[in-house]
C-alpha positions as YAML, in Angstrom:
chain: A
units: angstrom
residues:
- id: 1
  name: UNK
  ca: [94.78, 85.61, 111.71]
- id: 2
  name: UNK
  ca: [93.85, 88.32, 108.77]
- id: 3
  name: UNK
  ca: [96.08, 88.20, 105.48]
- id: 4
  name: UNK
  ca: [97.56, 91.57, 105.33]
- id: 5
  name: UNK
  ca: [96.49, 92.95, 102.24]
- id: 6
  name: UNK
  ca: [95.05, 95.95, 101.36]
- id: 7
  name: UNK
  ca: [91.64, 94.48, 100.18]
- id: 8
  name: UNK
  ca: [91.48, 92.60, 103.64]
- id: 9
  name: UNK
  ca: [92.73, 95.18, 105.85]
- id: 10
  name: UNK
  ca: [90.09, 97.17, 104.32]
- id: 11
  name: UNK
  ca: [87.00, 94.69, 105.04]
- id: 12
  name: UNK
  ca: [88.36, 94.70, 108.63]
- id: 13
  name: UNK
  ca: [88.50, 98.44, 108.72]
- id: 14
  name: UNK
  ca: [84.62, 98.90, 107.36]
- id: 15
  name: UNK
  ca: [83.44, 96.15, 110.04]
- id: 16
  name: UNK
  ca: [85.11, 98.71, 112.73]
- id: 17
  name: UNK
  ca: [84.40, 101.72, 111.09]
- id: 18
  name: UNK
  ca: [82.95, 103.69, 114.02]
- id: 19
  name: UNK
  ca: [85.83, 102.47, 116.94]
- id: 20
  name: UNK
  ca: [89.25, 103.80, 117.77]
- id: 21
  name: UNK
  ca: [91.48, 101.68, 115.76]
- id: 22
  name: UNK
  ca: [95.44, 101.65, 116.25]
- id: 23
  name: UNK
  ca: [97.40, 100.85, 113.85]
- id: 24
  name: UNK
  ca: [101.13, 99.94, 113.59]
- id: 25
  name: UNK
  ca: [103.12, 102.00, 111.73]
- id: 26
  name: UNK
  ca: [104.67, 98.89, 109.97]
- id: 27
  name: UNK
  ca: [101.31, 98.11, 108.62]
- id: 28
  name: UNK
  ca: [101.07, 101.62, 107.49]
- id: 29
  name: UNK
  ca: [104.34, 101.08, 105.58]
- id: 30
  name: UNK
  ca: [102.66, 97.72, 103.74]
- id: 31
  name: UNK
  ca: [98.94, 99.06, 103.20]
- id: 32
  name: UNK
  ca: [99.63, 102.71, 101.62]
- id: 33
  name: UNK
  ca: [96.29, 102.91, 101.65]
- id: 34
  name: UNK
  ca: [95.74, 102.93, 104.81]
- id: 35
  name: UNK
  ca: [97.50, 106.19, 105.42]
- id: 36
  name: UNK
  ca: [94.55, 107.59, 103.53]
- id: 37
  name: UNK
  ca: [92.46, 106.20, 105.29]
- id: 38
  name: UNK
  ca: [93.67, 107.39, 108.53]
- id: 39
  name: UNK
  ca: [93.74, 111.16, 106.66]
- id: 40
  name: UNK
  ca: [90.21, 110.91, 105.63]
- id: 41
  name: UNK
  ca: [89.65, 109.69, 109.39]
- id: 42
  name: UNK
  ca: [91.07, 112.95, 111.00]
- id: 43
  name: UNK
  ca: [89.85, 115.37, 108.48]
- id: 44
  name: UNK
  ca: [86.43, 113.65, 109.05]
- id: 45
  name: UNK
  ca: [87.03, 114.44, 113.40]
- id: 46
  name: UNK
  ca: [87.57, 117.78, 112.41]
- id: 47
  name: UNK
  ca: [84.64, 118.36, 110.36]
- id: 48
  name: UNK
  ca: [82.55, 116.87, 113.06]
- id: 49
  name: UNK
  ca: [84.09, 119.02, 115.57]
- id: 50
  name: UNK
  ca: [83.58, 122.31, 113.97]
- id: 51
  name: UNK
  ca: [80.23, 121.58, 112.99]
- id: 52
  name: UNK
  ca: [78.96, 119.28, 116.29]
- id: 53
  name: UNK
  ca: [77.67, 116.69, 113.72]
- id: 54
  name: UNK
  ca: [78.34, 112.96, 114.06]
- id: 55
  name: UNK
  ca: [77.97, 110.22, 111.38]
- id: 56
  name: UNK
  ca: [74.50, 109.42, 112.57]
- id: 57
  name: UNK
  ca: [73.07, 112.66, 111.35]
- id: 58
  name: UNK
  ca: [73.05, 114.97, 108.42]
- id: 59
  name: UNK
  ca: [72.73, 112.87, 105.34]
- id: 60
  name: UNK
  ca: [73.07, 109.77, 107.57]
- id: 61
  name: UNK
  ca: [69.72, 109.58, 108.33]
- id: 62
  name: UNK
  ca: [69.09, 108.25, 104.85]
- id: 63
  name: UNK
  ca: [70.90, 105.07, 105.66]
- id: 64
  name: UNK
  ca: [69.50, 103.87, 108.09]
- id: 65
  name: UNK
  ca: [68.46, 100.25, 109.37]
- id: 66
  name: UNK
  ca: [65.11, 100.61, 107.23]
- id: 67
  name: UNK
  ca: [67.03, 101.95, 104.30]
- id: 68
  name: UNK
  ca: [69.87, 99.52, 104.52]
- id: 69
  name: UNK
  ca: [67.10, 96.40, 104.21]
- id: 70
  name: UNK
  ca: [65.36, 97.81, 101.33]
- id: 71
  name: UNK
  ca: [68.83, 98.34, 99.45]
- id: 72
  name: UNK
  ca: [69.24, 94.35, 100.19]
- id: 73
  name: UNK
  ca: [65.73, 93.69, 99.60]
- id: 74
  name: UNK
  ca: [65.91, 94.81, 95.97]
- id: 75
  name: UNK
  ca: [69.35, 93.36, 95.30]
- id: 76
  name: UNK
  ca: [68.07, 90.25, 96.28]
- id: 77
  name: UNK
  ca: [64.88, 90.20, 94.32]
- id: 78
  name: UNK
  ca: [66.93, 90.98, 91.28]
- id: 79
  name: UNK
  ca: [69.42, 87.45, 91.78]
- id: 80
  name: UNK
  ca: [72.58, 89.50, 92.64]
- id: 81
  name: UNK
  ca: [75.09, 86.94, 94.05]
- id: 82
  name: UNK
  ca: [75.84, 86.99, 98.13]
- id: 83
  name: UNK
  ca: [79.06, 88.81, 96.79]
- id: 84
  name: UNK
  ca: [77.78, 91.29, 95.05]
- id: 85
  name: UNK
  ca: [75.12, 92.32, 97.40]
- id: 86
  name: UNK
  ca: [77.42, 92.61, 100.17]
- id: 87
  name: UNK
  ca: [80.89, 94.87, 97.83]
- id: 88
  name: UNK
  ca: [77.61, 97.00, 96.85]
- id: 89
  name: UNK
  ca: [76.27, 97.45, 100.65]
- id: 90
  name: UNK
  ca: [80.08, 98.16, 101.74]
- id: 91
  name: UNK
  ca: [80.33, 100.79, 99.15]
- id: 92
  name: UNK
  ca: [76.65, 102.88, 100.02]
- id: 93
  name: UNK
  ca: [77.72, 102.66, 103.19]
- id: 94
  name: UNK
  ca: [81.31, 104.18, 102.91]
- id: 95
  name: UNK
  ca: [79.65, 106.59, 100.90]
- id: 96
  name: UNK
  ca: [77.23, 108.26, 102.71]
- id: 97
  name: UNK
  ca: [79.68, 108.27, 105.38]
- id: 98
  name: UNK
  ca: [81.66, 110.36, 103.31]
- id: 99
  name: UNK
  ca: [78.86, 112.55, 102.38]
- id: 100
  name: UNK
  ca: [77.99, 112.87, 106.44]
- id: 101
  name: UNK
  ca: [82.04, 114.14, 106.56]
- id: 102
  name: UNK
  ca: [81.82, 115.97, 103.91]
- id: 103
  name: UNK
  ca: [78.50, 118.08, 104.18]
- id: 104
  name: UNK
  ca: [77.34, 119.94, 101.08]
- id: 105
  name: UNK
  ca: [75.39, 123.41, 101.95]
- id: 106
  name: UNK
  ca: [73.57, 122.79, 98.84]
- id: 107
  name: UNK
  ca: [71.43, 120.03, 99.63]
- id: 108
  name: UNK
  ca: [70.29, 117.94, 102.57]
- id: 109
  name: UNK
  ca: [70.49, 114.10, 101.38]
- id: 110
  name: UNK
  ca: [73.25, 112.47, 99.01]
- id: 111
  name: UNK
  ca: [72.55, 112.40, 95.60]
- id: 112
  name: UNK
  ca: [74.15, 111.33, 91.92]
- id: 113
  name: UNK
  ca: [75.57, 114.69, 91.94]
- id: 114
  name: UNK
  ca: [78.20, 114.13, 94.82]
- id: 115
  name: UNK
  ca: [79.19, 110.94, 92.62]
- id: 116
  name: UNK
  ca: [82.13, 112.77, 90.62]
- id: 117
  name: UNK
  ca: [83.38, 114.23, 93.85]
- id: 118
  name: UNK
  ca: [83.70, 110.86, 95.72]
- id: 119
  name: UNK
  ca: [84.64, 108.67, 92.72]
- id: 120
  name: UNK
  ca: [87.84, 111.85, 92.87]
- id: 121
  name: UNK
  ca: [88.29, 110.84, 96.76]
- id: 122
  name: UNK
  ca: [88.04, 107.62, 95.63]
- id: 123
  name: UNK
  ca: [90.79, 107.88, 93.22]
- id: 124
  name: UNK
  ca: [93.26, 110.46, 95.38]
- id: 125
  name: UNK
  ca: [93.12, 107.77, 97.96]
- id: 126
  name: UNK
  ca: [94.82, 105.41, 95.05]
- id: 127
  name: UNK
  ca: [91.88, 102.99, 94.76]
- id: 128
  name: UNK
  ca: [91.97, 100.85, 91.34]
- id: 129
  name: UNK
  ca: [89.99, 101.98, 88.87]
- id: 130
  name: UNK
  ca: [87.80, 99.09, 88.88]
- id: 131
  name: UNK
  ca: [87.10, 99.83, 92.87]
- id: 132
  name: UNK
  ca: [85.83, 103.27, 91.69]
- id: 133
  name: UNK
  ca: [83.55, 101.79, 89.37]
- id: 134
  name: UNK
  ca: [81.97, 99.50, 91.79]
- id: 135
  name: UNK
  ca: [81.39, 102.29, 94.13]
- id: 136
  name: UNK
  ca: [79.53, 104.17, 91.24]
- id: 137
  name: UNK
  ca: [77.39, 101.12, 90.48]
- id: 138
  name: UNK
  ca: [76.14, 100.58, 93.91]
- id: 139
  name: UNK
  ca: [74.97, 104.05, 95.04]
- id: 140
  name: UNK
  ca: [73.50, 104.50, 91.38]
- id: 141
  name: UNK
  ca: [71.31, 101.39, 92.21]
- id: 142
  name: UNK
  ca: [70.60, 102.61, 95.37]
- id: 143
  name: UNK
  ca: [69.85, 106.04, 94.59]
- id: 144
  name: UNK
  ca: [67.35, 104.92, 91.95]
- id: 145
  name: UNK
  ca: [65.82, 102.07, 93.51]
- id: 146
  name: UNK
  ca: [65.62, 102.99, 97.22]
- id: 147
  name: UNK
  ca: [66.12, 106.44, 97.14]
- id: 148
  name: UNK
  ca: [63.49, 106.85, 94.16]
- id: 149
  name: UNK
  ca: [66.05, 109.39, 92.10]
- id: 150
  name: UNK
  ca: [65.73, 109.97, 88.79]
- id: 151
  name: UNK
  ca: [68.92, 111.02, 87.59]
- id: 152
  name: UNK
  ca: [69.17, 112.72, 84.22]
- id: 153
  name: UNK
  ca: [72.97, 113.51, 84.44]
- id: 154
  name: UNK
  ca: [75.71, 111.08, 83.16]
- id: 155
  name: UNK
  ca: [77.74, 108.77, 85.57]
- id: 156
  name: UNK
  ca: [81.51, 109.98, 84.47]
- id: 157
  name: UNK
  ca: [83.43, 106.49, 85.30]
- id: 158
  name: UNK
  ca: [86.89, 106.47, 85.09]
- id: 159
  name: UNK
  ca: [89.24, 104.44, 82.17]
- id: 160
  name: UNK
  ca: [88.22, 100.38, 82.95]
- id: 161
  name: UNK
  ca: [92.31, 99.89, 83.57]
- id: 162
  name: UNK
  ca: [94.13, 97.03, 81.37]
- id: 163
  name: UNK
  ca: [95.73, 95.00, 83.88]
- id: 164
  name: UNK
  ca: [97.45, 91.01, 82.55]
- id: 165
  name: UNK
  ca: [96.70, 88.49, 84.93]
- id: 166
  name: UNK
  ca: [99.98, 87.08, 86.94]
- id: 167
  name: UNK
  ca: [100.67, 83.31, 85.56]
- id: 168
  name: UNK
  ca: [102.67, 80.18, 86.61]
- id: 169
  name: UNK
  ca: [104.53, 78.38, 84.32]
- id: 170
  name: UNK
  ca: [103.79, 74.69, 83.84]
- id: 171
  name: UNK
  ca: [106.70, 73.66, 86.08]
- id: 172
  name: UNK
  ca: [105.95, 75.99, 88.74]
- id: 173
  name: UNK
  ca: [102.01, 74.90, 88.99]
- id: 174
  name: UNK
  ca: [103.79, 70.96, 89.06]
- id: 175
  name: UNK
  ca: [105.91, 71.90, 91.84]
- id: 176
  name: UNK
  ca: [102.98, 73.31, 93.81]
- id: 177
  name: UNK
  ca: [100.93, 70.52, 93.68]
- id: 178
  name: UNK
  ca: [103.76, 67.49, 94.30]
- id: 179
  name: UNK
  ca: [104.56, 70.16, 97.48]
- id: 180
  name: UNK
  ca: [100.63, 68.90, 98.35]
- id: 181
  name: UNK
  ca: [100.68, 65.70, 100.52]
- id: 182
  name: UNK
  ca: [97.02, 65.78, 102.19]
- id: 183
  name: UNK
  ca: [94.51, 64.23, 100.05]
- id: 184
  name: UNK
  ca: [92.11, 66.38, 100.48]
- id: 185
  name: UNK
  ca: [94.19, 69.26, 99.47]
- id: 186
  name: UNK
  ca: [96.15, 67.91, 96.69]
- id: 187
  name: UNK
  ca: [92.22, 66.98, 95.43]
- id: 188
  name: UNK
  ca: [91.39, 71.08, 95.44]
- id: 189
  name: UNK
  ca: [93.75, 72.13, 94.08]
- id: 190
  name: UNK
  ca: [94.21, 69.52, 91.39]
- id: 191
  name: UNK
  ca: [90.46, 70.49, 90.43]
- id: 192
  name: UNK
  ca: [91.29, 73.87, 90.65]
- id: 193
  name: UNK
  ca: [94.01, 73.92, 88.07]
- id: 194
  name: UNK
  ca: [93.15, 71.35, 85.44]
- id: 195
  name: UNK
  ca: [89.70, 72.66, 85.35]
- id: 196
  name: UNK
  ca: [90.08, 76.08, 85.08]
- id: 197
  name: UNK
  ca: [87.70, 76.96, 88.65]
- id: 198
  name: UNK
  ca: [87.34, 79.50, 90.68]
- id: 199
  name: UNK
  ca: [87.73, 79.33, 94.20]
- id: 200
  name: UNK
  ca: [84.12, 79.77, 94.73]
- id: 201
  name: UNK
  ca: [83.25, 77.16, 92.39]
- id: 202
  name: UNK
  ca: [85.77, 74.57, 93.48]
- id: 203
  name: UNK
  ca: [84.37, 74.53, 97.17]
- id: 204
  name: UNK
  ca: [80.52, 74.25, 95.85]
- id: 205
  name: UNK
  ca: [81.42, 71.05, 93.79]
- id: 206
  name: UNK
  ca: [79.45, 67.87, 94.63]
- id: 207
  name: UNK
  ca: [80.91, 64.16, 93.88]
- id: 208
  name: UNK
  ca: [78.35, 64.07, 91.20]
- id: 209
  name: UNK
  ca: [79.22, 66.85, 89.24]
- id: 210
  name: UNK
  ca: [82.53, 65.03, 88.10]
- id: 211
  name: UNK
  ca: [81.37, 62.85, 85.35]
- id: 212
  name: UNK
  ca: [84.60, 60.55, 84.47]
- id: 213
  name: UNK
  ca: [83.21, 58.92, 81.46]
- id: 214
  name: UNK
  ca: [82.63, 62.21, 79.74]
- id: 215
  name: UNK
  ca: [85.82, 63.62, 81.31]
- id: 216
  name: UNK
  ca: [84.04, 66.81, 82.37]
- id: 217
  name: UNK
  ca: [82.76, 68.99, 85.14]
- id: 218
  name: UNK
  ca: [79.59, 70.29, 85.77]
- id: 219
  name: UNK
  ca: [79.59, 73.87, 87.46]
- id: 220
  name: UNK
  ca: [76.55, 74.93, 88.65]
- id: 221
  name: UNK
  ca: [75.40, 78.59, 88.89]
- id: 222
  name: UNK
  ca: [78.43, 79.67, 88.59]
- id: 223
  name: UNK
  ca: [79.52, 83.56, 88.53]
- id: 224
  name: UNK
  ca: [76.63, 85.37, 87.05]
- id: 225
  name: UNK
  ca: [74.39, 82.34, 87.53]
- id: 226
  name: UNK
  ca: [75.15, 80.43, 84.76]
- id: 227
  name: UNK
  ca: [76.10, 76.67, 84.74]
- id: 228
  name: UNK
  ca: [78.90, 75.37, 82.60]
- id: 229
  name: UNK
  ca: [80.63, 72.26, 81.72]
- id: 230
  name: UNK
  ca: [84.33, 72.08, 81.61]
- id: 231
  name: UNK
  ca: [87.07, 69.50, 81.40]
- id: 232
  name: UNK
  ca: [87.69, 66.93, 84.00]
- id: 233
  name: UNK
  ca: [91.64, 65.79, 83.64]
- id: 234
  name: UNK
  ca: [91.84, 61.91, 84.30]
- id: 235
  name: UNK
  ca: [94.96, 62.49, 86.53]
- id: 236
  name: UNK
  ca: [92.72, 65.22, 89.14]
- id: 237
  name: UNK
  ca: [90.26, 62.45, 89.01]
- id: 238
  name: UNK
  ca: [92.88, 59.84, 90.24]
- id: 239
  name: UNK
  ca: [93.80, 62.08, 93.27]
- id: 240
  name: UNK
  ca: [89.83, 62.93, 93.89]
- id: 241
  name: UNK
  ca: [89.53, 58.95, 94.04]
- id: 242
  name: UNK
  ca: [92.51, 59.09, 96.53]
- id: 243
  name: UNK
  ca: [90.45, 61.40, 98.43]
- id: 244
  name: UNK
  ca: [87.51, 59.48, 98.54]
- id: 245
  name: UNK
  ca: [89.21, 56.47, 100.07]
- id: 246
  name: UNK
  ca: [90.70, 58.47, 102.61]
- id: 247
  name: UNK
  ca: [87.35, 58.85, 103.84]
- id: 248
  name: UNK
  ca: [87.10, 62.68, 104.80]
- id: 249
  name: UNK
  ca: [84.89, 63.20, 101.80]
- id: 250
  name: UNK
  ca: [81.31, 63.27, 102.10]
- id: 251
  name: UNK
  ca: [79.58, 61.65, 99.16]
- id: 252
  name: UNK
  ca: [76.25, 62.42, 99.53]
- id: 253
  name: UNK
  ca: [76.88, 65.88, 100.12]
- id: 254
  name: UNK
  ca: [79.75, 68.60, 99.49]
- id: 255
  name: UNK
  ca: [82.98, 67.07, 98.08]
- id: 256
  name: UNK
  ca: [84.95, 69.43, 100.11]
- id: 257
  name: UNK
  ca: [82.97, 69.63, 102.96]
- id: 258
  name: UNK
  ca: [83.71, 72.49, 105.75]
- id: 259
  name: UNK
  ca: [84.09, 72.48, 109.48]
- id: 260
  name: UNK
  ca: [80.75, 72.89, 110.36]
- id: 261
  name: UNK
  ca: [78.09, 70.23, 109.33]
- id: 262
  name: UNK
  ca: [76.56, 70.44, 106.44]
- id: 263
  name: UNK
  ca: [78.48, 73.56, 105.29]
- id: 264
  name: UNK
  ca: [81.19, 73.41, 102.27]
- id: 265
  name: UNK
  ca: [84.55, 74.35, 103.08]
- id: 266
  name: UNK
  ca: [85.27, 78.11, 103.03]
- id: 267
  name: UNK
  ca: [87.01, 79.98, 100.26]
- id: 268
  name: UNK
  ca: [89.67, 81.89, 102.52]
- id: 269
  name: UNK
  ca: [90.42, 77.82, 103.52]
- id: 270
  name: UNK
  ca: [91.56, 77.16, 99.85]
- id: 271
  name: UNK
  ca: [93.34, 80.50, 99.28]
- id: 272
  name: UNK
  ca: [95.51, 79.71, 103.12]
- id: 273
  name: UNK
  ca: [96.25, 76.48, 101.64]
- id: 274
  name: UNK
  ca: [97.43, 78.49, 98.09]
- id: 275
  name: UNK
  ca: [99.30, 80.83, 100.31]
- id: 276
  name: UNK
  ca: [100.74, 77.67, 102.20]
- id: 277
  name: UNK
  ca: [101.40, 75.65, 99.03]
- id: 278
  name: UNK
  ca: [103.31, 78.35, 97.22]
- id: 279
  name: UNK
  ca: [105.65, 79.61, 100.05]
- id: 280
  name: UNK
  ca: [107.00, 75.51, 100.22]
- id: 281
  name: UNK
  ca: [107.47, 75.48, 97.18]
- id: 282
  name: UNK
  ca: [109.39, 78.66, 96.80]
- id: 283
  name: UNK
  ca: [107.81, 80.16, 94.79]
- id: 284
  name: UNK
  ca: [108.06, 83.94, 94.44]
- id: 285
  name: UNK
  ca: [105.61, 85.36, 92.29]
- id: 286
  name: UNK
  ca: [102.55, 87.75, 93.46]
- id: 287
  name: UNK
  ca: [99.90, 85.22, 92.74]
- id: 288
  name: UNK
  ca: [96.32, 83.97, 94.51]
- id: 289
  name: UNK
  ca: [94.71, 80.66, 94.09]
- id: 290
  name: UNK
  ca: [92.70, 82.62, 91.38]
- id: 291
  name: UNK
  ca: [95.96, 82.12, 89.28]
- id: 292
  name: UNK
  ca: [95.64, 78.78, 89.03]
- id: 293
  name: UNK
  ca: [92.84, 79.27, 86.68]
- id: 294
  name: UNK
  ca: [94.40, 82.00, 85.13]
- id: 295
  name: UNK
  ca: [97.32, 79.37, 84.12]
- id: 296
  name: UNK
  ca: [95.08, 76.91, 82.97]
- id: 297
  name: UNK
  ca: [94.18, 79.22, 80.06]
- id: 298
  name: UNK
  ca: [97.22, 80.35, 79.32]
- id: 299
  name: UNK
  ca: [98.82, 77.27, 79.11]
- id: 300
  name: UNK
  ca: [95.67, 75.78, 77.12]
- id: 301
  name: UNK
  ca: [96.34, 78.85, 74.25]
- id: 302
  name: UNK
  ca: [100.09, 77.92, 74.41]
- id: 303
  name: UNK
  ca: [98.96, 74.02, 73.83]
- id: 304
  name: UNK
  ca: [97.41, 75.57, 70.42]
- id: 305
  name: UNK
  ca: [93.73, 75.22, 71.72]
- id: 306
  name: UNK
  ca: [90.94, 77.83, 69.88]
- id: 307
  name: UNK
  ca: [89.99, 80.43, 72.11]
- id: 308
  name: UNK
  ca: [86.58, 80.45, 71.65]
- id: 309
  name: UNK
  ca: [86.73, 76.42, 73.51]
- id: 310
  name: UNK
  ca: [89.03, 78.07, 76.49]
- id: 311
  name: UNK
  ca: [85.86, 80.49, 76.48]
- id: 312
  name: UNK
  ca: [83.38, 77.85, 76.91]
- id: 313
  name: UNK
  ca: [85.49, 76.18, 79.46]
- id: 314
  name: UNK
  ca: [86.12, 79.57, 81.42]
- id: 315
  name: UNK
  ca: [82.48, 80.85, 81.14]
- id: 316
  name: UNK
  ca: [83.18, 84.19, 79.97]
- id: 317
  name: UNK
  ca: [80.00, 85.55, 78.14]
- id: 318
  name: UNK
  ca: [82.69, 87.91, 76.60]
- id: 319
  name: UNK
  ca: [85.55, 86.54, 74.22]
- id: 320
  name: UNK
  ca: [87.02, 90.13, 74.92]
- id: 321
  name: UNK
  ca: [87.63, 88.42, 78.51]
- id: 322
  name: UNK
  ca: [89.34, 85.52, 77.02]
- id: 323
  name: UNK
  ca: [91.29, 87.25, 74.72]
- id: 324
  name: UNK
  ca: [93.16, 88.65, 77.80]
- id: 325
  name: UNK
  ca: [95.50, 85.51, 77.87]
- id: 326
  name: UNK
  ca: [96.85, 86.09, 74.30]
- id: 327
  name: UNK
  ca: [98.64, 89.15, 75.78]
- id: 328
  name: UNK
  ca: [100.52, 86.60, 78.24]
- id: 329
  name: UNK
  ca: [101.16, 84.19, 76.07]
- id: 330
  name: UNK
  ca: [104.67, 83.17, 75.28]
- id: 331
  name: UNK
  ca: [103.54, 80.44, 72.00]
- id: 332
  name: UNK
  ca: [104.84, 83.27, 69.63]
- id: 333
  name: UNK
  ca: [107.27, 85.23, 71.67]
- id: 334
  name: UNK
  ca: [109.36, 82.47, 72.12]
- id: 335
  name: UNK
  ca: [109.77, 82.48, 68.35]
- id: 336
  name: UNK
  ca: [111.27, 85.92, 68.62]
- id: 337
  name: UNK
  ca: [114.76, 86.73, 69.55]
- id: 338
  name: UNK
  ca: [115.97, 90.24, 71.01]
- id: 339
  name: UNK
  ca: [118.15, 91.70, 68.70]
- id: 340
  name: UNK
  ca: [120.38, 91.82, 71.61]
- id: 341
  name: UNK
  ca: [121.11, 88.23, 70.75]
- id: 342
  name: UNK
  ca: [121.35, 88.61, 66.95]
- id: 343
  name: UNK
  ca: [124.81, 87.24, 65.63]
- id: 344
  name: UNK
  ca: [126.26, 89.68, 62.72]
...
């Protein structure tokens, strides 16, 4: 089964990019941007038509098998995370399949200059703002450092967009997790939530990374390939020890350990399990397992804790990053009373 969102119907439609692919018209209705994509697929038959190109030639040619390695060659010699190196190989990919659609006269491989025209297909086809900006990052890198382009023009990047992070209240979060029975579940997200993780970090955690003397956890090379140390709540570390008696864990090796040997459990496992988890609980609210972390701050800054420690424990290298959660706060709006409910 594939969630249906747009982010994930999208992975599924790059992995099929050159089939057929029906699609329900119901799905169309849920994924609006689908029906852009199924535009940009006609208009890009048509173009191939009248000019008896295909997608493997024009400025194709300049992504080729050879070209594609090199791109993950140099990622990979500069530390870019697994994640990274394959959003940025997703977007070079749909873009010179765009520029083998879209054929300029002017010139016979894709360059920097065709940037401001896709970043504006980009944003016509109502991608986020932060998509757009991805997409500009990775051809730039591989313009310069495969395709040896020395661009003196500037990159025009649209407005970074100011979106607040969707909480749970304290009760809500407490609901979810008496809703979670299984050990081994209740132990994730537990972690998850009173330790501020992310999903990737949760799933990478070893039994000695929890230190319960110190009452903290030890992250290592986490996003951006940095370790951290956050807090370790003695109630999570109850329920871990309930885990550990069980006797699914693995203590010599992952602490959530996967299906297959020696692998960790998988990070689409722990956001099912969210997905699970919040629907019993009835809870309504568009929210990911990611907003379990995003709670944990929140609720920190309402306990009156210093946002430069909810930094620390977060691992932004930014406090502008942090600072985020004082917009969601309700410490100080609680204080404040609509004058709808003034009394003369």
């Amino acid at each position: 089964m594939i969630p249906c969102r747009a982010y994930d119907v999208g992975v599924l439609v790059d992995l099929f990019a050159d089939c057929d692919i029906a699609i329900d018209p119901e799905l169309l209705d849920r994924v609006p941007s689908l029906r852009h994509w199924v535009k940009d697929r006609r208009s890009q038959a048509i173009s191939h038509a009248e000019s008896g190109s295909s997608l493997g030639s024009g400025p194709k040619q300049h992504w080729d098998t050879q070209h594609r390695k090199r791109f993950l060659d140099e990622m990979k010699l500069r530390g870019f995370s697994v994640k990274t190196i394959r959003a940025y190989n997703g977007q070079v990919d749909r873009y010179m399949r765009y520029c083998a659609a879209h054929p300029a006269p002017s010139e016979s491989s894709p360059s920097a200059s065709r940037l401001s025209e896709y970043s504006l297909h980009l944003l016509d086809s109502q991608h986020s703002h932060a998509y757009v900006n991805q997409a500009i990052s990775a051809v730039k890198f591989y313009l310069q450092h495969v395709g040896g382009l020395v661009e003196s023009e500037a990159y025009l990047r649209p407005k970074k967009e100011r979106k607040l992070p969707n909480v749970l209240a304290r009760e809500e979060v407490m609901r979810l997790l008496q809703q979670t029975v299984n050990p081994k579940h209740r132990a994730i997200l537990y972690l998850t939530y009173s330790s501020g993780l992310r999903v990737g970090e949760v799933v990478r955690l070893r039994l000695k990374d929890l230190d319960r003397e110190r009452k903290t956890v030890h992250i290592r090379q986490g996003k951006g390939r940095k370790d951290r140390v956050t807090v370790l709540s003695e109630a999570a570390y109850e329920v871990v020890e309930a885990y550990l008696r069980s006797g699914y864990a693995d203590r010599a090796g992952w602490l959530f350990p996967g299906q297959q040997e020696g692998k960790h459990l998988t990070e689409r496992s722990v956001q099912k399990l969210f997905e699970q988890k919040l629907r019993e609980a009835g809870i309504r609210k568009e929210v990911s397992v990611h907003s379990l972390r995003h709670s944990f701050a929140t609720h920190l800054l309402e306990g009156g804790i210093d946002l430069r420690y909810i930094q620390e424990l977060l691992g932004h290298q930014n406090i502008r990053t942090t600072e985020v959660y004082t917009h969601i706060s309700v410490k100080d709006i609680r204080r404040i009373r609509s004058p709808l409910d003034w009394q003369e």
